[in-house]
N, C-alpha and C positions, 0 to 999 in steps of 0.2 A: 536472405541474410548475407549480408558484408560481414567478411573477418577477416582484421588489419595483424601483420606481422608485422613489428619493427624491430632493428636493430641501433648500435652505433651507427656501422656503414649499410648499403644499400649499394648494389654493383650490376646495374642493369648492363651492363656490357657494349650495348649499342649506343651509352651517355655515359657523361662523367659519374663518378660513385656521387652518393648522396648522401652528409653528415646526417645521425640521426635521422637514417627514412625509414620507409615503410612501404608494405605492396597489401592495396588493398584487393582482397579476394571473392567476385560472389558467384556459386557453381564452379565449373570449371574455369573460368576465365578470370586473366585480373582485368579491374574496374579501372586501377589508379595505381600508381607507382610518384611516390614524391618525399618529401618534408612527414615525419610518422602526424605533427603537429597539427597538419592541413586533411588528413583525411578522418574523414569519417565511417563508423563500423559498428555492426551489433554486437561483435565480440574483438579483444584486444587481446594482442601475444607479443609480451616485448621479452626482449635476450641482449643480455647485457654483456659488452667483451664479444659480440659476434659483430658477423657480415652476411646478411642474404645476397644470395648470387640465381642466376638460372641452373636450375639444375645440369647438370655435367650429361651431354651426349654422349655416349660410348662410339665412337664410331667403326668399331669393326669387335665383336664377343666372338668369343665359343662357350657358350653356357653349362650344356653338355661336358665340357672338358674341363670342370672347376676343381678337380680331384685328381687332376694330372700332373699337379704341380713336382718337378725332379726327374720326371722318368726322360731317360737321357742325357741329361745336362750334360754335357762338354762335348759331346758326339757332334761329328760334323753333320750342315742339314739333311743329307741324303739319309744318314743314319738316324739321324733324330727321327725321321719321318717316318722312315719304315718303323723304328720302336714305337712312336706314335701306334700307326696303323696296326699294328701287331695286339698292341696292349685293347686297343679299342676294341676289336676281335671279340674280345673272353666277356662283352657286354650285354644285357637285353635291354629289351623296352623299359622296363622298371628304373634297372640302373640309370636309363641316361636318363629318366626323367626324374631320381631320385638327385640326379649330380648340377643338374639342369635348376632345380627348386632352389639348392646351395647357394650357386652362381648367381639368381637372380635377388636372391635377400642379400648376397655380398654388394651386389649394385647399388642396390637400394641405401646401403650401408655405408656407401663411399660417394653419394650426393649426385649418381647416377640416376637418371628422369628417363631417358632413354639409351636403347641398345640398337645396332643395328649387326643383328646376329646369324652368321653363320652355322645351319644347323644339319647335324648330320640323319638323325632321327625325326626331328621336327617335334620334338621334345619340349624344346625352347619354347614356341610357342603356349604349352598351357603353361610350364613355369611363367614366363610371363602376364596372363591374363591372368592366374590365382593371385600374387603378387601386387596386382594394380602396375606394370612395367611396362611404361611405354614402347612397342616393339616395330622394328623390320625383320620379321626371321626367314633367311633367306633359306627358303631347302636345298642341300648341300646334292648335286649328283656328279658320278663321275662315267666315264668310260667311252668308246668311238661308235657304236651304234643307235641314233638318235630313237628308233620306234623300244628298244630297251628301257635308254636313259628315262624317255617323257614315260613309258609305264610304271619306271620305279620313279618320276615326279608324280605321278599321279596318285598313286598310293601315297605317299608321305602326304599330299594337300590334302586327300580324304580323310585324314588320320589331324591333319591340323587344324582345316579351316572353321573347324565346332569351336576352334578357341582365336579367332577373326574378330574383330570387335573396332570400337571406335579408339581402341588404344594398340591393339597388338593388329599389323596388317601381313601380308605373306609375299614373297619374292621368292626368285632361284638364283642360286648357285652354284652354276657351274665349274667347280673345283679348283684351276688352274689350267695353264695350255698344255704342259704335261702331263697331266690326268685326265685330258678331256680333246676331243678330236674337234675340226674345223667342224665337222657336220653338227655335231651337238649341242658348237655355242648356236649356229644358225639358227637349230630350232629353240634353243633355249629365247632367243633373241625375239623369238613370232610369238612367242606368249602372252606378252604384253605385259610383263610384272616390272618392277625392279629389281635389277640384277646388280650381284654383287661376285667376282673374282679375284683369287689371288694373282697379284703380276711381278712380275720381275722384283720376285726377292730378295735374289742369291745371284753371285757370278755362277755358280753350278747349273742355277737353275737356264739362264743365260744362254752356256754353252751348252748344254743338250738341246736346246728346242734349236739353237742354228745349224749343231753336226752331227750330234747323236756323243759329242766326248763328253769330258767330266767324271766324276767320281762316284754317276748313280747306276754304273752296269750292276745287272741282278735285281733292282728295283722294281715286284710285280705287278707296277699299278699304271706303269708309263704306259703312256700311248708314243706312236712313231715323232720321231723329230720334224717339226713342220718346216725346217729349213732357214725359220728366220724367230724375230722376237715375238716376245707377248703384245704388247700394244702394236705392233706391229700388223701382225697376225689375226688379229680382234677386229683391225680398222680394215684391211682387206675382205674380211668376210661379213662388213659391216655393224658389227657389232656395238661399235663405240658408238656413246651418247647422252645425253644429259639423265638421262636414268639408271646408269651404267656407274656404279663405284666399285674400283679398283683399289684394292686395298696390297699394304706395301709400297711399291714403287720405291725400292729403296735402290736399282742398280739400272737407271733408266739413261739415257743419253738425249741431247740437247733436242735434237728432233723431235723424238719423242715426249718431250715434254710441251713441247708447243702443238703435239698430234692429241694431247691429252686435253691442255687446252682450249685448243679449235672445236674440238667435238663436244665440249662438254662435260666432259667426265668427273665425278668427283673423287678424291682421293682419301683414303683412311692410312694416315703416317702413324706407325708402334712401332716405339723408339724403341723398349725397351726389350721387345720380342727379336727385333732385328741389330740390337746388340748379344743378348744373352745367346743367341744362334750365330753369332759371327756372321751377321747377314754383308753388315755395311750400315750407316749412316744415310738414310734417305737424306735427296739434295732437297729440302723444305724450302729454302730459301729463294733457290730458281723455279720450286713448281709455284709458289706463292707470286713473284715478282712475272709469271706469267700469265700470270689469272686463273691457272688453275682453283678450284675450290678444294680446300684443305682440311680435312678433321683428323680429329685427335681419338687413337681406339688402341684400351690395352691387350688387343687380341684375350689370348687365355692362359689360364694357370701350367697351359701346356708346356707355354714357351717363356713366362713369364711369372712372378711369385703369387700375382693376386691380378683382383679386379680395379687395384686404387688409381682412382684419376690424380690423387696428386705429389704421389709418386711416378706417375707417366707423365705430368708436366713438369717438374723437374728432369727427367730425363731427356726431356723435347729439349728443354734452354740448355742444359748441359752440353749436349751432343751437336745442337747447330753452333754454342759460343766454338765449342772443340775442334769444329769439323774448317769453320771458316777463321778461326783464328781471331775473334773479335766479339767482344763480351757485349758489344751491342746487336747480333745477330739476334738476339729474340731476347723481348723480356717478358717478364712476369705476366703484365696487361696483354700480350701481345700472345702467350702459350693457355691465357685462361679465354681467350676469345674464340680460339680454335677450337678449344674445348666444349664448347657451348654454340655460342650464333656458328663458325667456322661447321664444327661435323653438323649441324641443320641444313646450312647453305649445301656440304657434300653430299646430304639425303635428298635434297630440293623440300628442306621439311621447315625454314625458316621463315615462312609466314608464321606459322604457328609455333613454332618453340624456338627457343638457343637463346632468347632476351629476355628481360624485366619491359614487356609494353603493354600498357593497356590494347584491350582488345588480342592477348593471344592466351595460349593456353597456361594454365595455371602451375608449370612446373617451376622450383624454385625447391634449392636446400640452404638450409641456415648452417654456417658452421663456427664454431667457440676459437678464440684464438687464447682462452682461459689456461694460464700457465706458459704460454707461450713463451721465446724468447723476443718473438716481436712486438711482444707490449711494450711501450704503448706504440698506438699507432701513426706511423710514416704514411707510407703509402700501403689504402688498405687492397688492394688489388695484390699486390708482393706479399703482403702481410697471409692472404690464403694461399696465397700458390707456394710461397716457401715454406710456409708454418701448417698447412693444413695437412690430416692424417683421418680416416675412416670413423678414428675414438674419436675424432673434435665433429664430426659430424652431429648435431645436436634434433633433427628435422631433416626430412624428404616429402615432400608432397610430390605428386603426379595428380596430374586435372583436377587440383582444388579440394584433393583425400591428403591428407596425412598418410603415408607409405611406410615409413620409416620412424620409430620414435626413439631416443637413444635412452636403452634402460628397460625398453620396454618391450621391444623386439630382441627375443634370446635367440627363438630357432634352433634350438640346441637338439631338438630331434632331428630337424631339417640336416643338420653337419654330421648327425650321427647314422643317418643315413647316406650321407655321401661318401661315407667314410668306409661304409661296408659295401657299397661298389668299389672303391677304392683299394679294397686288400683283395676283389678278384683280378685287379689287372696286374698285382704284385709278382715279381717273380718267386718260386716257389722256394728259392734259398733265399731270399730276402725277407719273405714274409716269416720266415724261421728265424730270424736272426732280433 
């Protein structure tokens, strides 16, 4: 069975948008992408005042951490972290899989098709596969002793890989160069998954791993200072590589960005995580014009309000016109590409998603620009990215399922249980008050 979606617009991302098109769908793959007029289908879905687009890559989640939205705000990163880490403490299994379930119906909700997600419990993972969410969830470890670290990977993959499938695949994450010794990326590195790391954040972060200074003395999770940087450090112990996304890269230097590069690596830029934390401004513009591959990822509700992708592109155009002084540094077309084909290409997952082509997978969200101020339409590419919001979200499919219905997906137990993990990580005069 073929079944044709049309809209006004049509925003394959890899071609010009298409007046009045349409993406026809049969199984999981599209068949045809064109004119709604010119294809044919056994069943028809037209939306009027919308634009289909490829569904939004996430490229860098914490699913798990969907109910942490506040705790810390304004604390410098060192401080943020440790509350982080603190509050995470007072969690079980339940919880993170109950905060984890939240997170990924929020995705689904904001015209997110895939995640590529850092997880600390490996939680993520069945959120995901219940959900229909396209996933990478990398298992989060930390610490300097590699036959430790791979035991405690090993347990989280036996605890995940039952929810492994043609949609949700499994990786490691190796936490960061601060949390994680040279020996452990090494082995992390012989596994053979896809790996995903935080890097150069923070100037804090910066300056501890080259002298041991900075503002994170008393910090119980650091490992010793390796003397020099994170990609740095990575590329020495061989680590770097086209399977390899580094997420952040917000305080990197010019070398490094051509070491990033050379090797491969893909990038996950949150803008608005690495403002809200007074991280810095990743340079987007020099890792793009170096070939670097570039995706767009709202981290989590930790560091940032939500999961919405178009409030994180707004914050991308914002923060590059800001940083470089020049309102042409990134436009609309250019922050919803990233979004999409852009975080594929940083997965190496762009054969198969990030576009509207025939022959790939059938992800695509429809969203209303109904009440808009951008009615009518100019350009409909601007028209989503500056007007679009999670409510205008109207449709989410993953592989040719409907995901997402708007109206029809409440989830309202789903929030009401994330919400009662939520009041154990409360502090205890707060949750009084």
């Amino acid at each position: 069975m073929t079944a044709v979606y049309s809209a006004d617009w049509v925003l394959p991302v890899d071609d010009e948008p298409i007046a009045e098109g349409g993406v026809a769908i049969e199984g999981s793959r599209i068949v045809a992408v064109g004119p709604a007029s010119e294809l044919q289908g056994d069943e028809r879905h037209h939306y009027d005042e919308c634009a289909i687009m490829p569904g939004f890559v996430n490229a860098h989640t914490h699913l798990e951490y969907a109910a942490y939205a506040g705790f810390g705000d304004g604390l410098p990163f060192g401080a943020w972290l440790a509350t982080h880490v603190s509050r995470k403490r007072r969690l079980d299994r339940e919880d993170f899989a109950a905060i984890a379930r939240a997170g990924a119906a929020d995705c689904l909700a904001s015209g997110v098709t895939t995640v590529a997600d850092c997880s600390f419990s490996g939680a993520a993972a069945e959120a995901a596969s219940e959900f229909g969410l396209r996933a990478v969830v990398y298992l989060e470890v930390f610490g300097t002793e590699p036959a430790e670290v791979l035991e405690r990977f090993e347990e989280l993959r036996a605890a995940a890989e039952a929810y492994e499938s043609g949609l949700v695949r499994l990786g490691v994450s190796p936490h960061a160069p601060y949390s994680v010794s040279r020996d452990v990326y090494r082995a992390c590195a012989t596994l053979g998954l896809p790996l995903a790391t935080h890097l150069s954040e923070s100037t804090a972060e910066v300056a501890y791993l080259r002298d041991g200074s900075g503002p994170w003395e008393g910090l119980d999770f650091l490992v010793a200072p390796p003397g020099t940087t994170g990609p740095r450090l990575l590329d020495e112990e061989g680590v770097l590589g086209p399977g390899v996304l580094a997420v952040h890269c917000v305080q990197v230097e010019p070398d490094e960005i051509e070491l990033l590069a050379r090797q491969g690596v893909g990038v996950a830029h949150c803008p608005r995580s690495n403002a809200m934390l007074g991280c810095g401004v990743a340079p987007v513009t020099a890792l793009l014009a170096a070939g670097v591959r570039v995706g767009i990822g709202t981290d989590s509700p930790a560091s940032t309000p939500s999961f919405d992708m178009f409030d994180e592109l707004r914050a991308a155009i914002m923060l590059a016109r800001t940083a470089s002084e020049d309102a042409g540094a990134m436009s609309a077309t250019a922050a919803l590409r990233l979004a999409t084909l852009g975080s594929a290409e940083a997965l190496r997952m762009e054969h198969e998603i990030g576009s509207l082509r025939p022959g790939k997978r059938a992800d695509l969200a429809i969203v209303s620009l109904t009440k808009s101020p951008l009615l009518p339409w100019e350009d409909p590419a601007a028209a989503v990215v500056l007007g679009g919001a999670p409510e205008r979200v109207c449709r989410t499919i993953v592989d040719g399922k409907t995901r997402y219905l708007r109206g029809e997906s409440g989830w309202h137990e789903l929030r009401q249980s994330a919400a009662v993990a939520r009041s154990r990580m409360l502090d205890s005069a707060a949750s009084r008050r």
